[in-house]
C-alpha positions in Angstrom: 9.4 -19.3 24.4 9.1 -17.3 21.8 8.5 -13.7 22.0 6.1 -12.3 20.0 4.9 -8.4 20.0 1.5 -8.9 22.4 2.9 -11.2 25.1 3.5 -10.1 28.6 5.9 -8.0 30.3 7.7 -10.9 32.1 9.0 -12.3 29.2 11.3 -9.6 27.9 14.0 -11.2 30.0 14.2 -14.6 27.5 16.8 -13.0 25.1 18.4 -16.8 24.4 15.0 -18.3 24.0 15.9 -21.0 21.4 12.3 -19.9 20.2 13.4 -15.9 19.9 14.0 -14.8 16.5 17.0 -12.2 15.8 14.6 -9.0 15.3 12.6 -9.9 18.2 16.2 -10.3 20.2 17.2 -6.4 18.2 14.0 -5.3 19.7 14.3 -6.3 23.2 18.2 -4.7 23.2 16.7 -1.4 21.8 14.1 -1.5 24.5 16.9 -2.0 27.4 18.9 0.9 25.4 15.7 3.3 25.3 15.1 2.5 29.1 19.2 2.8 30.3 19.3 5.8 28.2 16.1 7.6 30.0 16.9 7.0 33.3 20.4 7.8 33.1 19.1 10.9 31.8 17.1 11.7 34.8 13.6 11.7 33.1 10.9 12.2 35.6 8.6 10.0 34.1 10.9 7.5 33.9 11.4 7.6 38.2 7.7 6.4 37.9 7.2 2.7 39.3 5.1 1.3 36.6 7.2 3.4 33.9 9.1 0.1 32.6 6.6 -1.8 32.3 4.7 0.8 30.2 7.2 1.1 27.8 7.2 -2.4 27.2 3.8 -2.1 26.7 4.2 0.8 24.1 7.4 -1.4 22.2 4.9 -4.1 21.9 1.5 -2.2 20.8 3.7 -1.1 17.5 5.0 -3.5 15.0 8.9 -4.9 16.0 10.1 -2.5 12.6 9.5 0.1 14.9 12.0 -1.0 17.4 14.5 -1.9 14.5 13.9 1.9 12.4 13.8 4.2 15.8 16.7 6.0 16.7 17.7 5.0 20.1 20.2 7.9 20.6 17.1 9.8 20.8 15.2 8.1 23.5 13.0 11.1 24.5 12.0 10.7 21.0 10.6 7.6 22.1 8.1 8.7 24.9 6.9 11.9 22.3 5.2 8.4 20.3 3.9 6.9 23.4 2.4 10.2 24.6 0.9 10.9 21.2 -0.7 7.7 20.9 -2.4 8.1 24.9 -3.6 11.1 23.7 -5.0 9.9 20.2 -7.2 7.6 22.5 -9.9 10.6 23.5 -11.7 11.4 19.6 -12.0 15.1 20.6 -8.0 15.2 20.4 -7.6 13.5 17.0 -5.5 13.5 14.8 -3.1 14.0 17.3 0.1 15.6 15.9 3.6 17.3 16.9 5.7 19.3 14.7 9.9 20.0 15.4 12.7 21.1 13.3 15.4 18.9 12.4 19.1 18.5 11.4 20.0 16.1 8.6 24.0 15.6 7.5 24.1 15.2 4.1 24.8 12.0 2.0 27.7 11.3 0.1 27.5 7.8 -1.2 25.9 4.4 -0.2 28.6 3.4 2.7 26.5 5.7 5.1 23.0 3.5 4.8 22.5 3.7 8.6 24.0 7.5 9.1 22.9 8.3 12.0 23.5 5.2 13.8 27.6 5.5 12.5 30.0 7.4 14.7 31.0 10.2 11.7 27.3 10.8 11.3 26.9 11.4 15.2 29.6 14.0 15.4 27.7 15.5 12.2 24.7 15.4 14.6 26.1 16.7 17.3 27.8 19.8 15.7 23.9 20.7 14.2 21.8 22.7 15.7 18.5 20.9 15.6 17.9 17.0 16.6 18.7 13.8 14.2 14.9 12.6 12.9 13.4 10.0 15.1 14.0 7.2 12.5 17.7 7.3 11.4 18.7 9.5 9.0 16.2 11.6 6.4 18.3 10.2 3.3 17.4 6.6 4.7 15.5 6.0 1.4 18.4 7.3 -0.6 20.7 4.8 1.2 18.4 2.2 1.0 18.6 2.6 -2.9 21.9 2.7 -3.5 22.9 -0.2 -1.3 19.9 -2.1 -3.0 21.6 -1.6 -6.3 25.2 -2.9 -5.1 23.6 -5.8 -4.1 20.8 -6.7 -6.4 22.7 -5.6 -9.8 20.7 -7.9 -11.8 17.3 -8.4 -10.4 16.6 -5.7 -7.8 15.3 -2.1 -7.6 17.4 0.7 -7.9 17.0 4.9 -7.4 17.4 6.6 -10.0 18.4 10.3 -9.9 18.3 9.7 -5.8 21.4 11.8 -5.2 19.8 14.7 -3.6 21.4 15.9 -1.1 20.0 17.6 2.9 22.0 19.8 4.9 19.7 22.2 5.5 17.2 22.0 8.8 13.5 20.2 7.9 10.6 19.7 9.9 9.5 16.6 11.0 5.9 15.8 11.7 4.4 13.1 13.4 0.8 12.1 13.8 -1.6 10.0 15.9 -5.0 8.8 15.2 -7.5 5.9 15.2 -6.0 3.5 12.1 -8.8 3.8 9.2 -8.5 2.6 5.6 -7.1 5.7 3.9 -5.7 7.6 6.5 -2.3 7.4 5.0 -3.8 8.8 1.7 -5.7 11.6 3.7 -2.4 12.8 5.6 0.1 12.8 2.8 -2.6 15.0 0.9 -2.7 17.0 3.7 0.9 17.7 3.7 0.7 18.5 0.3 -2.1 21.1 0.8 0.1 22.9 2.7 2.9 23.5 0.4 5.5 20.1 2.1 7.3 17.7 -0.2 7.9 14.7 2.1 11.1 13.2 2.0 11.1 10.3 4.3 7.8 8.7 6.0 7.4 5.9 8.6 4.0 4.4 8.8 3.3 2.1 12.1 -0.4 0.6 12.9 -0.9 -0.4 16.5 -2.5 -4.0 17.5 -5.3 -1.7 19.2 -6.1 0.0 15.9 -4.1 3.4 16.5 -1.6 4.8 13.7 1.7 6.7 14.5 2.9 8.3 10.8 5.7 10.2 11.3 7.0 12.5 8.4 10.5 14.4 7.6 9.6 17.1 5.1 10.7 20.4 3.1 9.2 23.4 1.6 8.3 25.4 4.8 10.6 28.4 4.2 10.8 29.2 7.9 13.1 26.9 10.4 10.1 27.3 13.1 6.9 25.1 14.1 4.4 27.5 15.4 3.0 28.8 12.2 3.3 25.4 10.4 1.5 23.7 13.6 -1.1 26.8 12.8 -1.3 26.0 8.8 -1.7 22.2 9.7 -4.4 22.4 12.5 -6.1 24.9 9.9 -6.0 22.4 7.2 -7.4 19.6 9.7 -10.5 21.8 10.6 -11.2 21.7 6.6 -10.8 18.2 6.7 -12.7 17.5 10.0 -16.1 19.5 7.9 -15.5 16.6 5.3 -16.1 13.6 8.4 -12.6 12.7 9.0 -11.0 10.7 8.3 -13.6 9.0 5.5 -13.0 11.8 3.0 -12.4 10.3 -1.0 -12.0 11.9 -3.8 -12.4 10.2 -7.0 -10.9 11.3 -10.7 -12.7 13.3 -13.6 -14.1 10.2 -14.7 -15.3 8.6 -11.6 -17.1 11.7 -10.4 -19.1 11.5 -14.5 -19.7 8.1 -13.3 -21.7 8.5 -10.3 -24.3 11.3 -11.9 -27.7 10.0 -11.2 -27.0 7.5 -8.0 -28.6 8.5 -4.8 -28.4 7.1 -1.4 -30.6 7.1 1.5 -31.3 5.4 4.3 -32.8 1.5 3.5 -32.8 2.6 -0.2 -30.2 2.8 -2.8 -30.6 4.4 -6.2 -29.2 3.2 -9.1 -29.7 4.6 -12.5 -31.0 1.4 -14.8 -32.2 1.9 -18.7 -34.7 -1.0 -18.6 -32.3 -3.4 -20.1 -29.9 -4.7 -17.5 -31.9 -6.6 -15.0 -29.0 -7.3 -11.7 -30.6 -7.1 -8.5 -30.5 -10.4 -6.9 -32.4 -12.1 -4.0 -30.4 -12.8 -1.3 -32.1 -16.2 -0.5 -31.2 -17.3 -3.9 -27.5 -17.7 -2.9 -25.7 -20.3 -1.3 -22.5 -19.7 0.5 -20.3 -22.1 0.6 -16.7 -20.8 2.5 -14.6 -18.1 2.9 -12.3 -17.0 0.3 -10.8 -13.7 1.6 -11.4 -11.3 4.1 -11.0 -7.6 4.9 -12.0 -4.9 7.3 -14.9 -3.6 5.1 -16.3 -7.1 3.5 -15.7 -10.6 2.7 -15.5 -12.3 0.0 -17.3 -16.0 -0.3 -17.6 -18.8 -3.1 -21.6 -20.0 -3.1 -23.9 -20.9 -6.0 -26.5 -18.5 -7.5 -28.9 -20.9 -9.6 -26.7 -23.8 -9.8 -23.7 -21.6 -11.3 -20.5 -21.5 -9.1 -20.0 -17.6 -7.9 -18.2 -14.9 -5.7 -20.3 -13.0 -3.4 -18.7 -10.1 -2.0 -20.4 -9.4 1.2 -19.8 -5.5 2.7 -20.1 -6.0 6.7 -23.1 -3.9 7.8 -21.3 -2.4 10.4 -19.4 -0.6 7.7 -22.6 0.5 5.4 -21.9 4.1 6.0 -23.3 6.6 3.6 -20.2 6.9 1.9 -19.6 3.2 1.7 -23.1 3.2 0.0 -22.4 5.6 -2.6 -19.0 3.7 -3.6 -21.2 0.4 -3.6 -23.4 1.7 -5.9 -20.8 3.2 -7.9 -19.3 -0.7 -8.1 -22.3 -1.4 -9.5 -22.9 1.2 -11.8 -19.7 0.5 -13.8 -19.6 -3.5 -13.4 -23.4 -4.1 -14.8 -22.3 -3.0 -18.4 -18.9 -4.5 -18.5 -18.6 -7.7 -21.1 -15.5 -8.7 -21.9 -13.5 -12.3 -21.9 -10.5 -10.4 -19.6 -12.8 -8.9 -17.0 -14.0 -10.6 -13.6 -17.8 -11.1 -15.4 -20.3 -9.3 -12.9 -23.9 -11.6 -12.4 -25.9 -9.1 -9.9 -26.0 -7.5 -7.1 -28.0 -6.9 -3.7 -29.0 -3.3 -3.5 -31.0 -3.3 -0.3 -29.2 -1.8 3.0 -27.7 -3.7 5.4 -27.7 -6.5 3.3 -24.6 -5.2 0.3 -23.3 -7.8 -2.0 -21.8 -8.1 -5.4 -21.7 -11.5 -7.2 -19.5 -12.5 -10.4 -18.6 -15.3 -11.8 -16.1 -17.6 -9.2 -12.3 -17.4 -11.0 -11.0 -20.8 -10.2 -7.5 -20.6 -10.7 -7.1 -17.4 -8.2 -4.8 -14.4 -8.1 -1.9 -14.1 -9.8 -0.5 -12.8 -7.0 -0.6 -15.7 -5.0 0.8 -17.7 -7.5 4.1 -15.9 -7.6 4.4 -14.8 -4.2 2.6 -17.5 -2.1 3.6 -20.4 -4.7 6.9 -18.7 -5.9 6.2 -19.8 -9.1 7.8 -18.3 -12.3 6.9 -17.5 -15.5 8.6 -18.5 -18.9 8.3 -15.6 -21.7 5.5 -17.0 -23.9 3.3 -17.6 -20.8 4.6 -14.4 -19.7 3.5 -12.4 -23.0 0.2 -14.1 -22.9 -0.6 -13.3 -19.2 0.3 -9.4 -20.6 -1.9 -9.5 -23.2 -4.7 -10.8 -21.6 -4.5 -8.0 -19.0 -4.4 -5.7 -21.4 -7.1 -6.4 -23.6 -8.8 -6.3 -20.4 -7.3 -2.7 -20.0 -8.1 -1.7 -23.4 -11.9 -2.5 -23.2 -12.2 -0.7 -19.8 -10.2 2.4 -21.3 -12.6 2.3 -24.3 -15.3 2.6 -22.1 -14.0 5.4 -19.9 -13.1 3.1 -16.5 -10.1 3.7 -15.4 -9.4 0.6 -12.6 -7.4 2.8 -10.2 -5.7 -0.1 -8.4 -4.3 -2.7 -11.0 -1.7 -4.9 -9.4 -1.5 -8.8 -9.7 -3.8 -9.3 -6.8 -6.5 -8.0 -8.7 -5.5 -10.2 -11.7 -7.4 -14.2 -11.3 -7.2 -16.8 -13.1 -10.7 -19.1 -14.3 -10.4 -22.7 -14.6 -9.1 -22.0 -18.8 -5.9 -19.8 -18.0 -7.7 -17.1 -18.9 -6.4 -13.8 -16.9 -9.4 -11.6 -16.2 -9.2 -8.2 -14.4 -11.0 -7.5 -10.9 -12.0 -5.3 -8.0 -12.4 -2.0 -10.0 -14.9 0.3 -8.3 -15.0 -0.4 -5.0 -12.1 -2.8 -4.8 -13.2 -3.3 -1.5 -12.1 -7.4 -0.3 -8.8 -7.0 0.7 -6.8 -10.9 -0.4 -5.2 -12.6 2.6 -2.1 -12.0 1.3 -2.2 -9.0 3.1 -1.3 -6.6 0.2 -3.8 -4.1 1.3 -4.1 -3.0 4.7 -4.4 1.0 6.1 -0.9 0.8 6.7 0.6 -0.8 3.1 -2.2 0.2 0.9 -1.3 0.4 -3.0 1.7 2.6 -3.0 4.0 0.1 -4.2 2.2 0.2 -7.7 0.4 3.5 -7.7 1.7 6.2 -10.2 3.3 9.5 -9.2 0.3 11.6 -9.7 -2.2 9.5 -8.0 0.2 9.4 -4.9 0.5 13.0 -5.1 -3.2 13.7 -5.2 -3.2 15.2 -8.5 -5.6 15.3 -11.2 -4.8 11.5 -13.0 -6.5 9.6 -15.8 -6.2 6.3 -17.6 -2.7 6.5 -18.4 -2.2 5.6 -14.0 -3.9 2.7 -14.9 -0.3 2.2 -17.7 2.0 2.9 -15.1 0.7 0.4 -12.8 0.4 -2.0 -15.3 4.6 -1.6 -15.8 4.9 -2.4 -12.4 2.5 -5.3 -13.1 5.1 -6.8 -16.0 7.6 -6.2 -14.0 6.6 -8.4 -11.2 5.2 -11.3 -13.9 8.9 -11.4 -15.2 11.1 -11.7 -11.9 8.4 -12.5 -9.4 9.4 -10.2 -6.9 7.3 -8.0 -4.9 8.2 -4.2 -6.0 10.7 -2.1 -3.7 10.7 -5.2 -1.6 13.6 -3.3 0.6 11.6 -0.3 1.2 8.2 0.4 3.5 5.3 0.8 0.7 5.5 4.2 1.7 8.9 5.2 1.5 8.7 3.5 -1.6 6.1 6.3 -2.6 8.4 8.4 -1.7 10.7 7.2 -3.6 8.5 7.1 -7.0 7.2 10.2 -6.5 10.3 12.5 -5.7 13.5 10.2 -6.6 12.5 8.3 -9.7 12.8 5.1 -8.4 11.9 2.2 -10.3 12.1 -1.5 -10.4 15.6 -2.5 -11.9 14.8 -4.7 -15.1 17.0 -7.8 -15.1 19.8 -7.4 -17.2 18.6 -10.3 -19.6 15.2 -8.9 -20.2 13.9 -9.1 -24.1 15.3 -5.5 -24.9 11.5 -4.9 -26.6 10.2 -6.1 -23.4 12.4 -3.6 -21.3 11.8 -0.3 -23.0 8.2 -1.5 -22.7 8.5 -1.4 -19.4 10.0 2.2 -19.7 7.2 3.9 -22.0 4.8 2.5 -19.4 5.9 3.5 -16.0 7.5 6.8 -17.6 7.2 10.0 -14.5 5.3 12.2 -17.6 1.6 10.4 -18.1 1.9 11.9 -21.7 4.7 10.1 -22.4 3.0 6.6 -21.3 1.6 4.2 -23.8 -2.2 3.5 -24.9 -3.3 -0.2 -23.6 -3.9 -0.7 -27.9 -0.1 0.3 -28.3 0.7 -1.9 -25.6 -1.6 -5.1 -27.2 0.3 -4.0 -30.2 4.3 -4.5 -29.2 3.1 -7.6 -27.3 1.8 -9.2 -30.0 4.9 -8.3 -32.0 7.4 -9.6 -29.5 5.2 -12.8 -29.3 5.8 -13.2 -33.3 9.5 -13.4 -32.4 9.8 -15.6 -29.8 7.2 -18.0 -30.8 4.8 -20.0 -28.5 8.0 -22.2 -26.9 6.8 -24.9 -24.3 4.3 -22.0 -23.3 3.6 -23.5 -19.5 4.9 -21.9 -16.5 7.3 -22.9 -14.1 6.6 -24.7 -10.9 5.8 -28.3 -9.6 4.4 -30.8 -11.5 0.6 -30.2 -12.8 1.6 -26.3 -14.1 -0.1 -23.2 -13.1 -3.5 -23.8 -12.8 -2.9 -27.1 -10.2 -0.6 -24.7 -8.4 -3.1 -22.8 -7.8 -5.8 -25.0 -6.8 -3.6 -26.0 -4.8 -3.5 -23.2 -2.8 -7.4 -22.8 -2.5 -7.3 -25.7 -0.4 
């Protein structure tokens, strides 16, 4: 039988089950070791009857990587999580949040990747006057980094300046609410508003749509909670005035953007000069079936006169105002893009409930897919092509003041010509099956340092996440694939982490890479610099067999394939 994280109480017995896997065998031990450990301890409400079967309960509301990350030394830590999501249940209590002060033992090199879980770290502990974080030790992404490089020399990811070093007590801060799109966005912003530099975070989304984000930060000068827990709850009633937790802010040029569009209730204004004619009538299209799905829309192949098409459907239970006004400002940018590298917008239905963007229907699908759900590879002249195409793509949106704000290769598809045309900018609502955005994962794995840290940001984001993008087209890995998305944030934003470019990288190619995913926006390349050394690199390696690497039938049949 195996065990998976919703089944029944009864079954946490079935530890040999030839159907258990090892984690869900980890998670079951560190379940017996929280419950031993509390009722050795004497814990009252673990004298309760019904107390073991409710901490089951809690182990399996939480994905098993909570089991695996939490610190089972601290088991009291573990019923602070389970209170914090009962009380994040009533709306009048959320966000739900507690704030402590902890003791971190400094790092010394990568032998101590699991410190507090290793008997010299314990006596550390022990000897500090504050508790161990709830999730191993703060330096955990540290650790992770450095034993990632020992073991991935060649082709993994690497920290680079991540030798910092924490002695000194931190606060950790952990927070419970209903899971929404954005929330992780909206607390890490929040931390910043007040003055904290986060230096670990652990993001968890419950199977009953509650989140549990907990936090280990620095920059409060004073080793006490109370006026912290006063500046955050301050910084949450300026939030709560903004509808929490659906606050978004966009950049300079998104805000210029939006001038002139106005939503009201069964009515949505979009500015229109008389020459682009876009609104569509519903009963025109014809869906056919369901190409990917998300918590705000869906996204369908169907006919619009004849000519194959995506609709992108938002769910009407989701047309809030705001969700209007980002709609709209979809719309607003896509009806005068034209360009051979961009997803080619037809029309649009502008009529509350009934939302729906249609473009032309990219055959070959993501580019994502192909390497990660087809693992198939690239050779360099397919490589170089795939580049260039998304960047002219770049360029022409650049030129025209767009900045995408979310380029990764799930955004990149394919039509039925090879042709690699960018999507999703606006909006970017659809989220691909693939499951690369979700509230807890979101983008973070490709996002620049100033758009994670909520700072002003313009086109040149769009540069850094574009290195990350040519980073993953030439090993086919998924970025920091050893670290959460948001530790890897972390780790981007305060550590200079970066993918490690393979050691047999075309040296043009790598210090590509570096101009574009440089920590100073300044220093990043233009997308016409970047169309530039491409094409020059292409000149010296020449078109070669210029397929890609897979099965028989080459990329575009792999692909197909995977439609079906």
């Amino acid at each position: 039988m195996v065990m998976e994280d919703n089944e029944s109480c009864s079954s946490r017995v079935v530890e040999s089950s030839p159907g258990t896997t090892r984690q869900q065998r980890q998670k079951l031990e560190v379940y017996n070791e929280v419950l031993r450990r509390l009722k050795e301890s004497n814990n009252q409400e673990a004298k309760e009857p019904s107390f073991d079967d409710e901490l089951w309960a809690h182990f399996n509301r939480l994905p098993t990587r909570y089991a695996l990350d939490v610190n089972v030394e601290r088991a009291e830590d573990v019923l602070t999580h389970k209170r914090l999501l009962h009380l994040a249940h009533d709306p009048a209590n959320r966000p739900v949040f507690e704030v402590r002060l902890v003791q971190v033992p400094p790092i010394s090199d990568g032998k101590t990747a699991d410190a507090v879980h290793s008997g010299s770290s314990r006596n550390e502990v022990a000897q500090s006057i504050h508790p161990p974080p709830a999730f191993g030790s703060s330096p955990n992404l540290e650790a992770l980094a450095l034993e990632a490089s020992k073991s991935q020399v060649q082709d993994g990811d690497s920290a680079v300046n991540s030798h910092a070093k924490f002695s000194r007590p931190m606060h950790e801060i952990t927070f419970s609410t209903d899971d929404k799109p954005k929330l992780l966005s909206q607390l890490t912003s929040l931390l910043a508003e007040v003055g904290l530099n986060i230096q670990e975070a652990h993001a968890f989304s419950t199977v009953d749509g509650y989140s549990l984000d907990v936090f280990v930060v620095d920059g409060w000068l004073y080793e006490e909670t109370e006026q912290l827990r006063n500046a955050l709850e301050k910084e949450v009633l300026k939030i709560e005035k903004q509808s929490w937790p659906n606050i978004h802010s966009f950049s300079p040029r998104g805000r210029q953007e939006q001038t002139g569009i106005k939503c009201e209730p069964g009515h949505l204004t979009i500015p229109n000069d008389g020459n682009d004619v876009w609104e569509i009538d519903p009963q025109l299209l014809k869906f056919e079936n369901k190409v990917a799905s998300g918590s705000y829309g869906d996204l369908y192949k169907g006919t619009y006169y004849s000519q194959e098409v995506a609709i992108k459907v938002l769910k009407p239970e989701h047309v809030s105002s705001e969700m209007q006004r980002e709609f709209a400002q979809e719309v607003f940018i896509m009806r005068k893009v034209r360009h051979k590298n961009v997803v080619q917008f037809i029309g649009a239905c502008t009529k509350p409930p009934s939302l729906c963007i249609v473009t032309e229907f990219m055959s070959g699908g993501s580019v994502y897919d192909y390497l990660h759900k087809q693992k198939g590879t690239f050779k360099l002249p397919n490589l170089l092509k795939v580049a260039i195409d998304i960047s002219k793509g770049m360029n022409y949106l650049h030129q025209n003041n767009i900045i995408h704000r979310d380029l990764k290769a799930a955004n990149l598809l394919m039509d039925e010509n090879e042709v690699v045309k960018v999507a999703d900018f606006g909006v970017a609502r659809v989220k691909a099956q693939s499951g690369v955005m979700t509230a807890e994962t979101g983008t973070y794995r490709w996002m620049a340092p100033e758009v994670i840290e909520h700072k002003p940001y313009d086109h040149k984001a769009d540069v850094f996440s574009f290195g990350v993008v040519l980073w993953e087209l030439l090993t086919g890995k998924l970025p920091y694939e050893y670290l959460t998305p948001l530790q890897a944030a972390v780790g981007v934003v305060q550590k200079g982490l970066r993918p490690t470019i393979p050691k047999h990288t075309h040296p043009k190619l790598a210090e590509l890479l570096e101009r574009c995913w440089q920590q100073d926006p300044t220093l990043r390349l233009d997308f016409s610099e970047i169309l530039d050394i491409l094409q020059r690199i292409v000149k010296e390696v020449g078109d070669g067999e210029g397929h890609k690497e897979k099965s028989s039938g080459g990329f575009l049949s792999v692909l197909r394939r995977g439609h079906h």
